[in-house]
C-alpha positions, 0 to 999 in steps of 0.5 A: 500500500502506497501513498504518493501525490495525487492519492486521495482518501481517508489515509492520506487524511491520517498521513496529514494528522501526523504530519501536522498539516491541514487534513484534506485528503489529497496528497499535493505538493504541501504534504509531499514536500512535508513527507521527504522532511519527515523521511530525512529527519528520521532516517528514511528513504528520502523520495516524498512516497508514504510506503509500508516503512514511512507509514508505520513510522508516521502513524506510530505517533498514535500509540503506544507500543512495548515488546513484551517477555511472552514469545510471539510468532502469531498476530491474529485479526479479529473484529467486534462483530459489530455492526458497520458505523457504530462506534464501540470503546475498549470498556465496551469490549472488557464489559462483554468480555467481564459478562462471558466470565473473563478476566479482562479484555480479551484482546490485546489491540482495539483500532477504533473506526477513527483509526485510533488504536487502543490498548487492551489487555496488558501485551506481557499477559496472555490474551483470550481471542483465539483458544481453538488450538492453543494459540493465545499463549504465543500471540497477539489479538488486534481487534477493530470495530465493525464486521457486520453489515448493518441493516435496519431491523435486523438483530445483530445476531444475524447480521450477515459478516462484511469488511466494515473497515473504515480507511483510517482502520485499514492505515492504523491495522497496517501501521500497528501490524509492521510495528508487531512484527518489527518486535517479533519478526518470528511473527506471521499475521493470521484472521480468527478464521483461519484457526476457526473455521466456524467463524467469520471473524476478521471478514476479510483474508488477513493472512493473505493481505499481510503476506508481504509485510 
C-alpha cells in the first residue's frame, strides 16, 4: 500500500494528522514536500512516497507500543462483530468480555473506526481471542470495530459478516501490524478464521493481505 501525490482518501487524511498539516485528503505538493522532511529527519528513504516503512513510522505517533517477555510468532485479526458505523470503546469490549466470565479484555489491540488504536489487555499477559488450538499463549489479538453489515431491523445476531473497515482502520491495522512484527519478526499475521473455521471473524483474508509485510 502506497501513498504518493495525487492519492486521495481517508489515509492520506491520517498521513496529514501526523504530519501536522491541514487534513484534506489529497496528497499535493504541501504534504509531499512535508513527507521527504519527515523521511530525512528520521532516517528514511528520502523520495516524498508514504510506503509500508514511512507509514508505520508516521502513524506510530498514535500509540503506544512495548515488546513484551511472552514469545510471539502469531498476530491474529479479529473484529467486534459489530455492526458497520457504530462506534464501540475498549470498556465496551472488557464489559462483554467481564459478562462471558473473563478476566479482562480479551484482546490485546482495539483500532477504533477513527483509526485510533487502543490498548487492551496488558501485551506481557496472555490474551483470550483465539483458544481453538492453543494459540493465545504465543500471540497477539488486534481487534477493530465493525464486521457486520448493518441493516435496519435486523438483530445483530444475524447480521450477515462484511469488511466494515473504515480507511483510517485499514492505515492504523497496517501501521500497528509492521510495528508487531518489527518486535517479533518470528511473527506471521493470521484472521480468527483461519484457526476457526466456524467463524467469520476478521471478514476479510488477513493472512493473505499481510503476506508481504
Amino acid at each position: 500500500m502506497i501513498y504518493k501525490k495525487g492519492s486521495k482518501g481517508g489515509v492520506v487524511k491520517q498521513i496529514q494528522k501526523a504530519l501536522n498539516l491541514y487534513p484534506d485528503g489529497i496528497f499535493g505538493a504541501i504534504t509531499e514536500e512535508a513527507v521527504m522532511i519527515y523521511q530525512k529527519e528520521h532516517n528514511l528513504t528520502v523520495d516524498g512516497i508514504v510506503g509500508p516503512a514511512t507509514l508505520a513510522r508516521l502513524l506510530r505517533k498514535r500509540f503506544t507500543l512495548k515488546k513484551n517477555k511472552r514469545y510471539i510468532n502469531e498476530i491474529i485479526v479479529h473484529c467486534s462483530a459489530t455492526p458497520e458505523g457504530k462506534d464501540y470503546t475498549v470498556e465496551d469490549i472488557r464489559k462483554w468480555h467481564l459478562q462471558r466470565g473473563f478476566s479482562d479484555i480479551g484482546y490485546h489491540y482495539v483500532i477504533y473506526r477513527d483509526g485510533y488504536i487502543a490498548e487492551g489487555r496488558d501485551v506481557n499477559l496472555v490474551g483470550a481471542h483465539c483458544a481453538v488450538g492453543g494459540h493465545n499463549p504465543h500471540s497477539i489479538g488486534i481487534c477493530y470495530i465493525g464486521g457486520l453489515e448493518n441493516i435496519p431491523g435486523v438483530s445483530a445476531s444475524k447480521l450477515p459478516a462484511k469488511d466494515t473497515r473504515t480507511d483510517e482502520q485499514k492505515a492504523a491495522m497496517m501501521s500497528l501490524i509492521i510495528s508487531l512484527k518489527g518486535l517479533y519478526p518470528d511473527a506471521k499475521v493470521y484472521g480468527h478464521h483461519d484457526f476457526d473455521k466456524h467463524k467469520a471473524c476478521p471478514c476479510f483474508n488477513a493472512k493473505k493481505e499481510y503476506a508481504k509485510l
